[in-house]
Residue, then its C-alpha position, 0 to 999 in steps of 0.5 A: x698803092x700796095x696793099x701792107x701792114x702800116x707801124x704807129x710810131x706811138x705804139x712801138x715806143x710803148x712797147x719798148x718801155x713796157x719791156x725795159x720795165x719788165x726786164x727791171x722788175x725782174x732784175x730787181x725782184x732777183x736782187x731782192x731774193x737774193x738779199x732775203x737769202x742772205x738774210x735768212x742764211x745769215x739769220x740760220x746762222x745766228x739762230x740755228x748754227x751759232x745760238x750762244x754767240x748773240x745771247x753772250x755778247x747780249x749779257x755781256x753788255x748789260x753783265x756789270x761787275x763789282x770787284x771784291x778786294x782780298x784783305x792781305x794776311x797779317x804778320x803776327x808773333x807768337x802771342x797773336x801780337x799784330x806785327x803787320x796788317x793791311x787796313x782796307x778802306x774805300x771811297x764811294x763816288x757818284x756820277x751826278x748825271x745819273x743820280x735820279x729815281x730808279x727801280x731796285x730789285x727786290x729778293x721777290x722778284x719785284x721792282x721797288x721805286x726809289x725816288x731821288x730823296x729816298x736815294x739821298x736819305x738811304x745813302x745818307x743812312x748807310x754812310x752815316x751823313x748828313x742828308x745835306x752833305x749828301x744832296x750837295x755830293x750827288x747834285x750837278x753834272x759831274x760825271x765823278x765826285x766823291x760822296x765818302x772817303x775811308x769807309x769800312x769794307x762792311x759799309x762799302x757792301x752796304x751801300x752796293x746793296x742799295x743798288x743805285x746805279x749812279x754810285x760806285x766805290x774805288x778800293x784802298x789798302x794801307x799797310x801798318x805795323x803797329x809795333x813800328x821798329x819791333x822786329x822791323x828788319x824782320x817783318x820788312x815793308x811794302x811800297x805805297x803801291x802795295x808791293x812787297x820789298x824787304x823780310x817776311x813781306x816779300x819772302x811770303x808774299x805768296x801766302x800773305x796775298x789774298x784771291x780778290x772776288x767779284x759780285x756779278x749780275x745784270x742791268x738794263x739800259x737805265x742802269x737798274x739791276x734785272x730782277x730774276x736775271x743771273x747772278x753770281x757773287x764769288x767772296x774773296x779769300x783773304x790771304x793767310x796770316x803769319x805767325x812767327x817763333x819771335x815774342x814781340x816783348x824779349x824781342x823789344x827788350x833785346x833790340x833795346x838792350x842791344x842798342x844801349x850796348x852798341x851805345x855804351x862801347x861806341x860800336x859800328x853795330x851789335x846783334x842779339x839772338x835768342x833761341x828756344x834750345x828745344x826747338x829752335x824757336x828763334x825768340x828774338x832776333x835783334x840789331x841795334x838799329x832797325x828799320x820802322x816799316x812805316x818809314x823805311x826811308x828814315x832808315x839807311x838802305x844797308x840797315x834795313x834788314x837784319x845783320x844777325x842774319x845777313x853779316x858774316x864775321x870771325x866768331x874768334x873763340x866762341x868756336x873754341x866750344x867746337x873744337x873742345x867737343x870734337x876733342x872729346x867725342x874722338x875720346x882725344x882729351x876730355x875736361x881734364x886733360x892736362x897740358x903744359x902751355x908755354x908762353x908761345x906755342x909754335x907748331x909746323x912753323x906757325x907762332x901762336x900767343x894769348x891776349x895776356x902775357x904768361x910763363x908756362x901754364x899748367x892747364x886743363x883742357x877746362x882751363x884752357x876754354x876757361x881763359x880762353x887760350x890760343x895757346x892751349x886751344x891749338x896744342x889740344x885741337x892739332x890731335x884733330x885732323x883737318x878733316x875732322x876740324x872741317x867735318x865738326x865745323x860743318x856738324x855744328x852748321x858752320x858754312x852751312x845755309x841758314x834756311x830762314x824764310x829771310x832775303x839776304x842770310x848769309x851761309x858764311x864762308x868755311x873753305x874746304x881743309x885741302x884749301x887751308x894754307x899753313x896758318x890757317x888749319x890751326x886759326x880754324x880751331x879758334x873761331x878765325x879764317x872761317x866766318x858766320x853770323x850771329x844765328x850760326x854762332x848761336x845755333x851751335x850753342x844750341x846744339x850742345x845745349x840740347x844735349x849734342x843734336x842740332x836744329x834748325x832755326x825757326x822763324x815762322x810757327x804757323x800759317x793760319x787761313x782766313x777762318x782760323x785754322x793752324x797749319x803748324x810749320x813741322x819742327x825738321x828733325x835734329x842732327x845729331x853732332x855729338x853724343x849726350x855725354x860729349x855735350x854734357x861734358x862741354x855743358x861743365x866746361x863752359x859753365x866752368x867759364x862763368x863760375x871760375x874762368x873769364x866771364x864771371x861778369x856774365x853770373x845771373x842771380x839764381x841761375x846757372x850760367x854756361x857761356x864763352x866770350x870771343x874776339x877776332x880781328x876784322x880784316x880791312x879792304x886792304x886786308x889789313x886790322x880793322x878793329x875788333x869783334x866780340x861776342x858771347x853767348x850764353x845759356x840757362x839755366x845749365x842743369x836743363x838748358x832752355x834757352x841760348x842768348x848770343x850777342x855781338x859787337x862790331x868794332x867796338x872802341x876801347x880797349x878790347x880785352x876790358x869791353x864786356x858784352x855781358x850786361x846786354x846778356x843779362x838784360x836778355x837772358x834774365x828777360x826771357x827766363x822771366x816771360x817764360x817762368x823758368x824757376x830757378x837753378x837747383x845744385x850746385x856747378x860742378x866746378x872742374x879744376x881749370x889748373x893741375 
């Protein structure tokens, strides 16, 4: 047998194994390496690259924050009289769950134990409770239970300031207007989700809403606040308060005075406006139905603004004041201009008539505003071009925007001369185929009593912030439409009117009284008559006038020529002479001849 190396089966497969061992320790060891260097990158990167990312969403998560609600700003008068007001309120609610002992922060820095009962005592304490009614509010499973309702935004800070963790608060706002209908079309409202809708409400809403706040700061896992950790308290800002030109009282008495007046003569509907002649402050500005804020509902939809603003209409002869004035600042008439009027005037084919019957009339240009003559009015005012009819009609703001902080105004409607058809370039003399509203009519009054310069109207006096401070709204500076002379001249002519001419039913005891009445017809959806308008608008007193009052009625019934505005004038302008304690009239009035 030949000699050779003999092979133990046993010791071959030990060996085998022993390598297929190996080869796995190195393969897991490698596996293993590699996972530690993922690791370590990944932990390279969260340390070393991006450090902030990990700290953030850590805060993040344990950062809890307390809204601050803004109070919305308040619409007031020109007194301070509260018009419009948010009352905030809040509910405080609890998570039962979580209603047990915890540990509060204290401003030292240290950790003050509160047991359940000191909780339910404290609670009850800031809230003003019974301890009973408080235990039966936070006792049980309910992730959510009311503990109070309606309490005031300085107890609501109160009870965060306990720092419980199971007790939370949800925001309520609720609009009011304490003086309900007064000056309602004006102050408009808000829905009840707190929207703006209508008047001053939605026009500054921007300024009326606040900037909210936050109280922010840091809890563990228990829900109690980290002692020492960030915090952050950003107040909220209160949105400014607005204050308005309109006295709240005359405002009452005008919107009374005017509804009785709208009453009394079956009226579709009548306005009053007054105007402070200096400034043109609008004191009031009334419809004789108007929406209460709190119920905007009961109100229709149509009515819930304001028609002095809104409506435009024929003013009929109060425009005849215009005319006069363009008359004597182009030197072509003044008050005592003479003219023969005949029963009829007819002028390049067009037949103009009175609203009384009369044979040949000898007048002056006094007279003719004085009975407030077509016949006369167009005689006079054909010396004016059609350009310089337009040209006063836009100086006196006919046609022209309002600019009131106010949805809905209405410039009116005053065509272009070259657009005037035949008829239509001598009605323009006495207040028809133009159309204005009440505030138009009114603020043109304005202009001749303050002495030929018109202003512009004013609603809002102020914007006032949270901490008082006033920030006046600039009166924008006059225009200058006539000179002191013309508008002095007109003052006699209109002053005229009440003393000797057809409103002497408009006299005020003790003060002189300038005005002129008007009439038009409305023109239907058929184009047809629609009933009448009328209107007039006074001033006191004439030796320095102060204020403008103009009222208007639509569609009164009866017989039109025996329907007076005069006794909602009264009512008014004695008012506002009353509140603001203007003494009484000094001289006498001039009295101009109205007949030659």
């Amino acid at each position: 047998m030949a000699a050779g190396r003999t092979t133990t089966p046993g010791r071959t497969r030990d060996g085998a194994t022993q390598a297929v061992i190996g080869r796995r320790l190195r393969t897991g060891l490698v596996m293993l390496l590699a996972l530690l260097v993922i690791l370590g990158g990944r932990l390279f990167w969260v340390q070393g690259l991006d450090p902030s990312g990990l700290a953030q969403a850590v805060t993040a998560n344990r950062t809890r924050v307390i809204e601050m609600p803004s109070r919305r700003g308040e619409i007031v008068d020109a007194n301070g009289n509260v018009l419009a007001k948010s009352v905030q309120s809040f509910n405080i609610t609890v998570d039962q769950t979580l209603f047990q002992d915890y540990d509060r922060a204290q401003d030292s820095g240290t950790m003050e134990h509160v047991t359940r009962d000191q909780a339910i005592s404290q609670l009850a304490g800031v809230l003003k409770l019974d301890p009973k009614k408080v235990r039966a509010a936070v006792t049980g499973e309910k992730r959510f239970n009311y503990v109070a309702r309606n309490i005031s935004p300085e107890v609501r800070t109160k009870v965060i300031d306990l720092d419980n963790p199971a007790i939370y608060s949800e925001s309520n706002s609720q609009r009011v207007y304490p003086s309900g209908a007064v000056a309602g079309g004006l102050v408009g409202f808000m829905s009840s989700d707190n929207r703006a809708l209508a008047g001053l409400e939605l026009t500054q809403d921007k300024q009326l809403t606040g900037t909210d706040g936050e109280r922010k700061f840091e809890i563990g896992a228990n829900g109690v606040r980290i002692p020492n950790a960030t915090a952050e308290d950003v107040p909220a800002r209160d949105g400014e308060t607005v204050k308005l030109t309109i006295n709240q009282d005359i405002q009452w008495v005008a919107q009374q005075a005017i509804a009785n007046q709208v009453a009394a003569n079956k009226a579709e509907w009548g306005t009053a406006v007054v105007v402070e002649v200096a400034t043109g402050n609008l004191i009031a500005v009334a419809d004789s139905t108007t929406v209460d804020p709190n119920d905007p509902g009961a109100t229709p939809a149509d009515r819930r603004g304001s028609l002095a603003v809104s409506a435009a209409y024929e003013p009929g002869s109060t425009t005849k004041m215009i005319t006069a004035s363009g008359l004597i600042e182009e030197k072509k008439a003044t008050p005592l201009s003479q003219f023969l009027l005949p029963p009829t005037y007819t002028i390049d084919g067009q037949t103009f008539s009175d609203s009384f019957d009369h044979g040949y009339e000898r007048r002056t240009l006094a007279g003719i505003l004085g009975w407030s003559m077509n016949t006369g009015t167009v005689m006079a005012g054909s010396q004016l071009s059609r350009e310089q009819r337009y040209d006063y009609l836009r100086r006196f703001g006919i046609g022209q925007p309002l600019n009131l902080p106010l949805p809905g105004t209405s410039q009116g409607i005053l065509a272009p001369p070259d657009q005037w058809d035949g008829r239509q370039q001598y009605t323009v003399l006495f207040g028809q185929g133009v159309s204005q509203t009440p505030v138009h009519t009114a603020m043109a009054f304005q202009t001749i009593a303050n002495n030929g310069v018109r202003l512009q109207p004013r609603l809002i006096d102020a914007y006032v912030d949270p901490d008082g401070t006033e920030h006046k709204v600039p009166i924008a500076a006059g225009t200058r439409v006539v000179s002191d002379d013309t508008a002095h001249q007109v003052q006699q002519i209109i002053e005229g009117v009440i003393t000797d001419g057809g409103a002497k039913d408009a006299q005020l005891e003790g003060y002189r009284v300038g005005g002129k009445t008007g009439t038009s017809e409305n023109p239907g959806p058929n184009g047809r008559f629609d009933g009448y308008t009328a209107s007039f608008v006074g001033m006191a007193p004439m030796e320095n006038p102060k204020y403008v009052v103009g009222i208007v009625l639509q569609k009164p019934q009866g017989n039109i020529y025996g329907i007076s505005t005069a006794p909602a004038f009264k009512t008014i302008m004695s008012q506002v002479l009353n509140t603001y304690k203007v003494p009484p009239s000094t001289g006498t009035p001039p009295h101009l001849p109205l007949n030659y």
